[in-house]
N, C-alpha and C positions, 0 to 999 in steps of 0.2 A: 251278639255277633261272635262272639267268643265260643258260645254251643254252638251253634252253627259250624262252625269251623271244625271244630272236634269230632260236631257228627259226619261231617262231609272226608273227611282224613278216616273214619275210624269205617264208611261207606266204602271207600275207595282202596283200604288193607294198611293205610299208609300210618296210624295211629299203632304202635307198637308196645306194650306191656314190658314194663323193666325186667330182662334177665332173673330169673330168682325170684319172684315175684308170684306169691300163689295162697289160694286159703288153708289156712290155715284151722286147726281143731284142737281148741282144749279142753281134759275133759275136769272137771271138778265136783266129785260129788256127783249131786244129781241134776246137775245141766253141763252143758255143751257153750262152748263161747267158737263164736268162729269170725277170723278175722282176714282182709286181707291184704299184704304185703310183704315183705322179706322177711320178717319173721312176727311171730304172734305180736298184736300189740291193740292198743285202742285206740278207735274205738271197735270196738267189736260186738254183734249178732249172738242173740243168746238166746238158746232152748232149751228145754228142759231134755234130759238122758233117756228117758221114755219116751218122747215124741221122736229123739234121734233117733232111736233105736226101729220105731216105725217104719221111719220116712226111709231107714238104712234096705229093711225087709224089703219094700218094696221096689227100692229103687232096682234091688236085687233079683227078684223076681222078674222084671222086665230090662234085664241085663241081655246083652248077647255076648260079652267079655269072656275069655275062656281064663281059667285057674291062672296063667303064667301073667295075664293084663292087672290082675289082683291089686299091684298099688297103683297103678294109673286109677284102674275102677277107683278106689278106695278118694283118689284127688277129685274125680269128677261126682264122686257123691257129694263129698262135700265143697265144691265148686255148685250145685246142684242144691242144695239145702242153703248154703249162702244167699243163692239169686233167688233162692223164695222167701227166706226172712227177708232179705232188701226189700223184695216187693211190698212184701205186708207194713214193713218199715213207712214206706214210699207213701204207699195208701193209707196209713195212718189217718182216720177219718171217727167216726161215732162209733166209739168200742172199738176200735180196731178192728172193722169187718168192713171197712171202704162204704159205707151204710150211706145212705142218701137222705138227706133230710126232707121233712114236707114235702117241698116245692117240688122237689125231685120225682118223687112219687104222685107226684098230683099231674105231673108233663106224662109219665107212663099210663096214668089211669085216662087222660083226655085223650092221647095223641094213638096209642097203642091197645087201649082197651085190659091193663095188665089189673088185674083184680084180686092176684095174693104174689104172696112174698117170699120168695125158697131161700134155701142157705145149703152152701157148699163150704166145706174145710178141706183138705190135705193133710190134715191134723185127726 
């Protein structure tokens, strides 16, 4: 009842994000922690500095932001790397690739006729 309501408020605009409130990015060595709320804290989403640095490239590449948007850009990268760790967070499944067990695969091969297996990363 409780989701529901959240989603129905946050559907409608009426669900509002606290003032101050934003991800954050820390860097250490050679991972990335990124968290979010008023300021860095845990729990917090962690990558390693080489995948940031990736995931940074490209976000870049398919920018339309001009030089002066540079730290907005910079918030919605990682606003943007956030909701894709969350995700993988989320789906946290067999290896951590949302993998489908047996059964799952046995509903695709009867109902769909699916007879191999691909893999995609973002990584």
């Amino acid at each position: 009842e409780e989701l529901a309501r959240l989603r129905d408020q946050i559907k409608s605009g009426e669900h509002q994000v606290p003032a101050g409130t934003k991800v954050h990015a820390v860097f250490k060595g050679g991972i990335v922690d990124l968290s979010f709320g008023t300021e860095p804290c845990k729990p917090y989403l962690r990558i390693s500095r080489e995948h940031f640095k990736k995931l940074s490239i490209l976000f870049q590449r398919n920018s339309t932001s001009s030089k002066e948007e540079q730290q907005q850009q910079e918030q919605q990268l990682h606003e943007a790397i956030f909701c894709l760790l969350a995700r993988y967070e989320a789906l946290a499944g067999h290896g951590y690739q949302a993998a489908l067990c047996g059964d799952g695969f046995d509903v695709l091969l009867d109902k769909f006729r699916c007879v191999a297996e691909c893999f995609a990363s973002p990584l």
